[in-house]
C-alpha positions as a printed Julia matrix, in Angstrom:
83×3 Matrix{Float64}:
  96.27  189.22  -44.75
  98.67  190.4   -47.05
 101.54  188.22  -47.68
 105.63  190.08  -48.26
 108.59  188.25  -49.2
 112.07  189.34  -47.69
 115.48  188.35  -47.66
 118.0   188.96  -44.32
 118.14  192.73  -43.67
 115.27  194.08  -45.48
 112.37  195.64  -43.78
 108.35  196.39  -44.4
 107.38  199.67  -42.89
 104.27  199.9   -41.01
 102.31  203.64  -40.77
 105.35  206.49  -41.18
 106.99  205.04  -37.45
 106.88  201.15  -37.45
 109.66  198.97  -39.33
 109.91  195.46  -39.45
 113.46  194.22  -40.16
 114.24  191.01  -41.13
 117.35  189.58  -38.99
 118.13  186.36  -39.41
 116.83  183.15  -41.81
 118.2   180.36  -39.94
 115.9   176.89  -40.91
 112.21  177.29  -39.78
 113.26  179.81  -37.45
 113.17  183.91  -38.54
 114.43  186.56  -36.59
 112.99  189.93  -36.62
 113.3   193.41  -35.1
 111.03  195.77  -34.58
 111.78  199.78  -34.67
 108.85  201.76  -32.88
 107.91  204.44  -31.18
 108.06  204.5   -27.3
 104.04  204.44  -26.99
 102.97  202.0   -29.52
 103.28  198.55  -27.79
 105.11  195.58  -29.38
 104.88  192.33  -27.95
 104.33  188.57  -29.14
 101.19  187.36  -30.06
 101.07  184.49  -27.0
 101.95  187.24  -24.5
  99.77  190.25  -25.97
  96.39  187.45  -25.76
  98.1   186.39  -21.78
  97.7   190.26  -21.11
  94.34  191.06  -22.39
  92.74  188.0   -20.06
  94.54  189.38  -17.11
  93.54  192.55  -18.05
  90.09  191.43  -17.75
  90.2   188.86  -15.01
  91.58  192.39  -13.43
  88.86  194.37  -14.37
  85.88  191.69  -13.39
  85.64  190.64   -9.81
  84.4   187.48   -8.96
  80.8   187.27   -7.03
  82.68  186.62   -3.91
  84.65  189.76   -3.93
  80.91  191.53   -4.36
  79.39  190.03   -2.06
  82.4   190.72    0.33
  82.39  194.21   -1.02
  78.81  194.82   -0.53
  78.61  193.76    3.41
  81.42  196.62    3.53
  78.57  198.85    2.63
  76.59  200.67    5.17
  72.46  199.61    4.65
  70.3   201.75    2.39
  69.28  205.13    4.25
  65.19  204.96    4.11
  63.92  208.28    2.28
  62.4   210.7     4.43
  58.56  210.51    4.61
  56.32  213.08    1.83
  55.3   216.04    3.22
């Protein structure tokens, strides 16, 4: 991890598009903004982890959405017999 010190209104730059400003010291409490582009995603930590294990809950179905899935199914067609 690499570790920056800065004072109210400086800023670290992150890649050529990303800057982290520093807002506000106030006690234990620091405000930041972030400048980025449109289509990189910026979000708190708590929040970004809440979204990747809905994400995934999303993406896996439970065993009782397969098994209601797979009585949608029609059965197997048998292969016709070798000639």
């Amino acid at each position: 991890m690499l570790v920056l010190t800065r004072r109210s209104q400086q800023s670290i730059m992150i890649g050529k598009d990303v800057v982290v400003t520093i807002l506000e010291v106030r006690g234990d409490q620091v405000r930041i903004g972030v400048s980025a582009p449109r289509d990189v995603d910026v979000h708190r930590e708590e929040v970004w982890i809440e979204l990747q294990k809905a994400n995934t809950a999303a993406a896996s179905p439970s065993a009782e959405a397969l098994s209601a899935l797979s009585k949608l199914l029609p059965p197997a067609a048998e292969p016709p017999p070798a000639q």
